[in-house]
C-alpha positions in Angstrom: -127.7 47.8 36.5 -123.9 49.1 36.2 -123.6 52.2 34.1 -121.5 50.6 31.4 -121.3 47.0 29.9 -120.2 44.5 33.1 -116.6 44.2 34.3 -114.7 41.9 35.8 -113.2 42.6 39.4 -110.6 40.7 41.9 -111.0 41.5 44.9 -108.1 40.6 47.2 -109.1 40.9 50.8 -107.6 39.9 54.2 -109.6 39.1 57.0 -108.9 42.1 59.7 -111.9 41.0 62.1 -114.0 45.1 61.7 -112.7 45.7 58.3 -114.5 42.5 57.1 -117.8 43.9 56.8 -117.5 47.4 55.0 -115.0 45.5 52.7 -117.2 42.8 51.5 -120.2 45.3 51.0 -117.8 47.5 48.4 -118.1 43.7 46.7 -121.9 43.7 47.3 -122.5 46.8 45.8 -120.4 46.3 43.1 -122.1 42.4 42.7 -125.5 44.4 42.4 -124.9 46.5 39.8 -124.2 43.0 37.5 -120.6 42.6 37.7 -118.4 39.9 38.1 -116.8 40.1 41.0 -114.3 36.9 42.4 -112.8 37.7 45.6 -109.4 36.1 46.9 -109.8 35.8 50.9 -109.2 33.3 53.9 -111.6 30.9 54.5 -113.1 32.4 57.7 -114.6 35.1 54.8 -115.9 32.3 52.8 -119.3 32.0 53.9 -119.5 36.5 53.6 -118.1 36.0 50.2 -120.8 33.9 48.5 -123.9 35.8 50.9 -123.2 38.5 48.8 -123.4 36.7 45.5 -119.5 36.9 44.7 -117.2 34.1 43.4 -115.1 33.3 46.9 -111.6 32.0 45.7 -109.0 31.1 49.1 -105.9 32.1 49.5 -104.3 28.5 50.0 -105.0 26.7 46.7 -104.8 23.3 48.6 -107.8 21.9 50.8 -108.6 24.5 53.8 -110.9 24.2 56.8 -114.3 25.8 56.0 -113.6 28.6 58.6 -110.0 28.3 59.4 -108.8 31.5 61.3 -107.2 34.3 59.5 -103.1 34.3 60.0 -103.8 37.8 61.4 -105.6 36.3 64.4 -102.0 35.6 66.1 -101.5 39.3 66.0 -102.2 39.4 69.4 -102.2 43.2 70.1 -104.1 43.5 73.1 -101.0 41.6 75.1 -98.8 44.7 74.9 -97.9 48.1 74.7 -94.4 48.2 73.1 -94.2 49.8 70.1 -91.0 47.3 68.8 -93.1 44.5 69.6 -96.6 45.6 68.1 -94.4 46.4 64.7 -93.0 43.2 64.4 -96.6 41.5 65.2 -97.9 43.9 62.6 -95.0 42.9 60.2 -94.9 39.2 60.6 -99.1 38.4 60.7 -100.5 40.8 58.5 -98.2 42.8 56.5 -94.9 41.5 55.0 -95.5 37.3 56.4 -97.8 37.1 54.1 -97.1 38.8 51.1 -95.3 36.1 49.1 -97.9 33.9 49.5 -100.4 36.6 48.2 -98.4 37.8 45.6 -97.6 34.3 44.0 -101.8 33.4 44.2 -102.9 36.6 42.7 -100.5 36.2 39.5 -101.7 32.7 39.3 -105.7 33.6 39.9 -105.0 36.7 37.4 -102.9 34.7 34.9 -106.1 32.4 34.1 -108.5 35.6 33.7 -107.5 39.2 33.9 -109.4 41.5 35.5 -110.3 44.8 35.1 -109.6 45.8 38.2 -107.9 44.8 41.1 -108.8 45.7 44.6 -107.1 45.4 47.5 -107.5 45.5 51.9 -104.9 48.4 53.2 -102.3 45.3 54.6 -102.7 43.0 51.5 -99.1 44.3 50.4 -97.8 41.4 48.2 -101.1 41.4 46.2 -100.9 45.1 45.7 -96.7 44.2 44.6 -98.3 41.5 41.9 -101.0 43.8 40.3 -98.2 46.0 39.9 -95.7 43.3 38.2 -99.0 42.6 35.8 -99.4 45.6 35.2 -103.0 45.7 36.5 -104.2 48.6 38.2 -105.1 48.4 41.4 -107.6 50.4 44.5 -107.4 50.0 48.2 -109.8 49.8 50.5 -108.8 51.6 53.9 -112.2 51.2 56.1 -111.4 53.8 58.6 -109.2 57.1 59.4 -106.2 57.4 57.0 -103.3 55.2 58.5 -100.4 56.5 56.9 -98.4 59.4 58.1 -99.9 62.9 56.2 -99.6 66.8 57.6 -102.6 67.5 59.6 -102.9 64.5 60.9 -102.5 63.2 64.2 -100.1 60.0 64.3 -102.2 56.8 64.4 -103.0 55.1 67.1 -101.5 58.4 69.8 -105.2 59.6 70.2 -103.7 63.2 69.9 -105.8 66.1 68.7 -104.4 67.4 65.5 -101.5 70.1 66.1 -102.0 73.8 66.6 -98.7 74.8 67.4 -95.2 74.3 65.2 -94.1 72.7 68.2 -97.0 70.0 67.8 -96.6 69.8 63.8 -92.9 68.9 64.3 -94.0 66.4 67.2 -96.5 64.6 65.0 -93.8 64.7 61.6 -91.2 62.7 64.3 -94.0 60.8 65.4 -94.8 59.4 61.9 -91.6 59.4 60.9 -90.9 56.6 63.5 -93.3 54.7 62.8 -92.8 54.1 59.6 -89.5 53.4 60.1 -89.9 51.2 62.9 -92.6 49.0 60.5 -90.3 49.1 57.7 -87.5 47.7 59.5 -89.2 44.5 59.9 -91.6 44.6 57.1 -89.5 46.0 54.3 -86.8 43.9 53.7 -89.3 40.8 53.2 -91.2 43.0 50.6 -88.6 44.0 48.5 -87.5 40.4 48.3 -91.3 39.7 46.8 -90.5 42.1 44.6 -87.4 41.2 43.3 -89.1 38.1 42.8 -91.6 39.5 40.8 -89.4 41.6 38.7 -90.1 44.9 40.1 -88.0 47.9 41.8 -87.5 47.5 45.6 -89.4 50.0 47.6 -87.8 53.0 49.5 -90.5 53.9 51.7 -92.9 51.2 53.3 -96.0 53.2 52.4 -95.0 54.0 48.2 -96.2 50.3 48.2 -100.0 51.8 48.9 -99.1 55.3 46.8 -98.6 53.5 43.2 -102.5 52.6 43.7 -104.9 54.0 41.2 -107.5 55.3 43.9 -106.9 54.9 47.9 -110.5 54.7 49.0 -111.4 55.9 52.2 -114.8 54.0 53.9 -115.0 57.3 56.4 -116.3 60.1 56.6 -115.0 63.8 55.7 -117.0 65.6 58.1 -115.8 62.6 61.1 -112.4 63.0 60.4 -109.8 65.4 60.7 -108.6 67.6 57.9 -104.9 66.9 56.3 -103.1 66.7 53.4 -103.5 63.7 51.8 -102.2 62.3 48.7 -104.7 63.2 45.0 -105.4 59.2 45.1 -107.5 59.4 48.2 -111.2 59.4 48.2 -113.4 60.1 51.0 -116.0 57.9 50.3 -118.1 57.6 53.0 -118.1 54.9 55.8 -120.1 51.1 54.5 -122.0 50.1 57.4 -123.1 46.8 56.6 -123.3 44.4 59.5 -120.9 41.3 59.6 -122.9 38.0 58.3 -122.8 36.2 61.8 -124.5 39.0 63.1 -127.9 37.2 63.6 -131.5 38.9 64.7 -132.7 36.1 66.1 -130.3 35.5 69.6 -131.0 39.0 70.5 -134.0 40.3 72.5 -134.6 44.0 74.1 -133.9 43.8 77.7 -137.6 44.2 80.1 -138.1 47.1 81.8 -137.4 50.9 81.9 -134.8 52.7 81.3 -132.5 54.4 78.5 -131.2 51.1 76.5 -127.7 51.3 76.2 -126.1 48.8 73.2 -122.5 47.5 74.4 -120.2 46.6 71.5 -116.7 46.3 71.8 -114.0 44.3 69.4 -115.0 41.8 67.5 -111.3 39.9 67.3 -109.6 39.1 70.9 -108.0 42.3 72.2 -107.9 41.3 75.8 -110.8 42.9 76.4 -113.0 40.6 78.9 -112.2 42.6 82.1 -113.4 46.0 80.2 -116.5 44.2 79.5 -116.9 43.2 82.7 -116.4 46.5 84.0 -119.0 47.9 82.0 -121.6 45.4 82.1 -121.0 46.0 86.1 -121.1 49.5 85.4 -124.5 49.5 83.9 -126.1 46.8 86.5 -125.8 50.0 89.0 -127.9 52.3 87.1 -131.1 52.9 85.9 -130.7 51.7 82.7 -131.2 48.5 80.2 -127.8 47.3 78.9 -127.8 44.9 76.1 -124.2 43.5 75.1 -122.9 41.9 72.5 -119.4 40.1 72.8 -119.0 39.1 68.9 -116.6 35.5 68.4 -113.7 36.7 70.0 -115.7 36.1 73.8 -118.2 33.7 75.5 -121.2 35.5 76.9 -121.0 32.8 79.7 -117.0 33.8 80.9 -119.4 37.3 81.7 -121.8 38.2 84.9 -124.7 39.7 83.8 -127.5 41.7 85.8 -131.4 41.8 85.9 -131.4 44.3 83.4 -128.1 43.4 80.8 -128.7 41.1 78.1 -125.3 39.1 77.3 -125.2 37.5 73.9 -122.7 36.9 71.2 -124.5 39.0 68.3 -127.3 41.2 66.9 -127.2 43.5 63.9 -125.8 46.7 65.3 -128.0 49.1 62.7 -131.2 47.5 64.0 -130.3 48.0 67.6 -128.7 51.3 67.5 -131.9 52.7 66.0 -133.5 51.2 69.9 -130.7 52.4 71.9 -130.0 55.9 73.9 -126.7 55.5 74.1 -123.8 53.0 72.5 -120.8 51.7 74.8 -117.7 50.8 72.3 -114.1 50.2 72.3 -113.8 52.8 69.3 -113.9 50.7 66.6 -114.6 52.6 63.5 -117.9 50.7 62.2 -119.8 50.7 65.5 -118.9 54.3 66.0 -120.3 55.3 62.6 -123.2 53.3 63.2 -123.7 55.2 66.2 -123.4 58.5 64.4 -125.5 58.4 61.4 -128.5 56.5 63.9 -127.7 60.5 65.9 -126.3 58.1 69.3 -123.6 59.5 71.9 -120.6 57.3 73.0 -118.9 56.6 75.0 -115.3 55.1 74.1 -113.3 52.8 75.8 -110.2 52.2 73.2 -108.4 49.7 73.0 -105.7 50.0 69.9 -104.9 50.3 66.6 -107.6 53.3 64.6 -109.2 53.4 68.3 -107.6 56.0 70.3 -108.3 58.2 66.9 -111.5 57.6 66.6 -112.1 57.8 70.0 -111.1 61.8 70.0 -113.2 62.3 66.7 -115.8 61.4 69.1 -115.0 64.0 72.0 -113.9 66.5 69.5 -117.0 66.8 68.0 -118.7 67.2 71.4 -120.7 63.6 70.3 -119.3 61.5 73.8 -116.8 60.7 76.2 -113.6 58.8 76.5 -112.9 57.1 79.0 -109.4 54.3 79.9 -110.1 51.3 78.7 -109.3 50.2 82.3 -111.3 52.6 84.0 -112.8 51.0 87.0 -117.3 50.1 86.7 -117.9 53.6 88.8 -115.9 55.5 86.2 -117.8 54.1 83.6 -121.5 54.8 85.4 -120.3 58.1 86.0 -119.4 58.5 82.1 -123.2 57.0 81.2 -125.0 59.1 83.5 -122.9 62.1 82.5 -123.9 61.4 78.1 -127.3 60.3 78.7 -128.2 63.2 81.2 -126.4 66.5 79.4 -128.6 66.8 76.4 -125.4 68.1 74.3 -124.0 65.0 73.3 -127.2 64.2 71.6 -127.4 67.2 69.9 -124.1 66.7 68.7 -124.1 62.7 67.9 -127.3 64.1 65.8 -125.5 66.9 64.1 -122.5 64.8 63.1 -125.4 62.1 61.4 -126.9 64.4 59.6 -123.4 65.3 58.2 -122.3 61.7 57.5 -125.6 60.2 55.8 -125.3 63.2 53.0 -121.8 62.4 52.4 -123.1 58.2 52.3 -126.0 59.8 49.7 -123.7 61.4 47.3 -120.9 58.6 47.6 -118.2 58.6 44.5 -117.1 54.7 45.2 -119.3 52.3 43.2 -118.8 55.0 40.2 -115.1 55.3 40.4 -115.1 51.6 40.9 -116.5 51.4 37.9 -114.9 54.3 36.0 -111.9 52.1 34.6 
């Protein structure tokens, strides 16, 4: 039961492929301590909206496939490397393209019934922009490492330690500083404009969109990340490992044999990552090992060759598995490697993009895997399997940095300051 008389929360949520998950168990938790939650989303979060007992609204108030793809699925990321180009992606499919439309269904959605609370994914800009016109206050939801440029702080996305030297400070200040100015050259012009629509004062800085927020809540851990200096609205809440609702325990079985079991899991949205799979699944086939793999929607276990020992199939709930496995295979994304950690597993980390590359040196920082290229050849890889499962201190470590994590999940602040209004 919630600790006060129930309240009345809009949730306004885009579908990022990883973040889905921890986001819609903030609305579970919240939906099981009696309150009313409604939760503005695309239609391909539909069917995780109403498994948790929440009202699902769309996005689109007109008729919608049951399922349609997210606009953010033709941010194609995986198809480059140049920083101009990934911006603009970033910009135009998830940040500022959508943010009219957001902005102009939240005031409508909030105009029939207001809310108590409105909360909001990290990109969901021009929802963020109408809470603030209606004066509603508003929390984020950022389900991984902070994303926004802060002193201590390696610059998203590098994979960089964080700076020792004033040399490496001043690197990682120019670093950020380019970054946000190369995302608010395509992204804040088409903002201000929804806020000039909405009545509001243009922003100066991309990010002082996400600042006016009552709380920032960070789904991560303290003791994974990094230290830095972060703004008094953050909260380190601890990561929300819930697996996604099309993870299903019946298409999954534990590979014959002997052997450490090692659980593949790399990006659950299309990052190009079919050849790395392929790598690794080859990788495995060469030792002594079971492999099971799971490819989640964004590839066809049959485009894959598997071996006598690797299991190929499209799902299986990750916190059930991990508990079975020796060892976890990833492309860094932050909810398999958290899963990983609290269950005590080593990784090893083939990143991709976007929070990768950052949690990927968590990992090796903490002395709890290896990283390897993302197109590392299979012998690379075996030689990166053998290495974790046969040195005894990654264990140790991965088990450690567990320990650490599931006390900070035990004593979490988020449902209460969710509900402290």
């Amino acid at each position: 039961m919630p600790a006060s008389a129930p309240q009345h929360y809009l949730f306004a949520l885009t579908d990022g492929g990883g973040t889905v998950p921890p986001e819609i168990g903030v609305v579970r938790r919240l939906v099981d301590r009696g309150h009313r939650v409604r939760v503005l989303a695309e239609t391909s979060m539909e069917q995780s909206v109403r498994a948790v007992g929440a009202e699902f609204v769309p996005w689109q108030p007109g008729p919608a496939a049951h399922g349609a793809p997210p606009g953010a699925a033709a941010y194609r990321d995986g198809e480059t490397r140049d920083p101009w180009t990934l911006a603009r992606g970033m910009a135009d499919h998830m940040i500022a393209g959508p943010a009219l439309g957001q902005a102009r269904r939240l005031r409508s959605v909030a105009a029939v019934q207001r809310p108590d609370l409105v909360v909001t994914s990290f990109v969901a800009f021009g929802a963020m922009a109408a809470a603030d016109a209606a004066e509603l206050s508003f929390d984020v939801l950022i389900p991984n490492i902070y994303p926004i440029p802060a002193a201590g702080l390696p610059p998203m996305g590098t994979g960089w330690k964080p700076a020792r030297t004033g040399l490496g400070r001043l690197r990682d200040r120019v670093v950020g500083r380019a970054s946000t100015a190369m995302l608010g050259r395509f992204a804040l012009p088409r903002l201000n404009e929804v806020r000039a629509e909405l009545g509001t004062p243009p922003l100066r800085v991309l990010w002082d969109q996400v600042h006016r927020a009552r709380r920032q809540f960070l789904l991560t851990s303290r003791s994974f990340d990094f230290p830095g200096e972060l703004p008094s609205s953050v909260r380190y809440a601890g990561p929300v490992l819930d697996d996604p609702v099309w993870a299903r325990a019946d298409e999954w079985r534990e590979p014959g044999g002997r052997g450490p079991l090692v659980l593949v899991a790399l990006s659950s949205t299309d990052q190009g990552q079919r050849r790395c799979v392929q790598n690794v699944v080859d990788a495995l086939a060469r030792l002594d090992v079971r492999g099971l793999v799971t490819t989640g929607p964004a590839l066809d276990p049959r485009e894959l060759r598997g071996g006598d020992r690797v299991e190929i199939v499209r799902s299986a709930p990750h916190r059930e598995v991990i508990d079975r496995a020796d060892l976890v295979i990833t492309h860094g994304g932050h909810g398999t490697v958290l899963k990983a950690l609290v269950a005590g597993r080593p990784l090893v980390v083939l990143p991709h993009g976007r929070d990768q590359p950052g949690n990927a040196v968590r990992v090796s920082a903490r002395g709890a895997g290896l990283v390897v290229r993302r197109t590392a050849s299979a012998s690379t890889i075996a030689t990166a399997v053998t290495t974790v499962l046969s040195t005894r201190c990654y264990a140790e470590a991965a088990r450690r940095l567990g320990r650490s994590i599931r006390a900070e999940i035990d004593r979490s602040p988020l449902v209460d300051e969710l509900e402290s209004l």
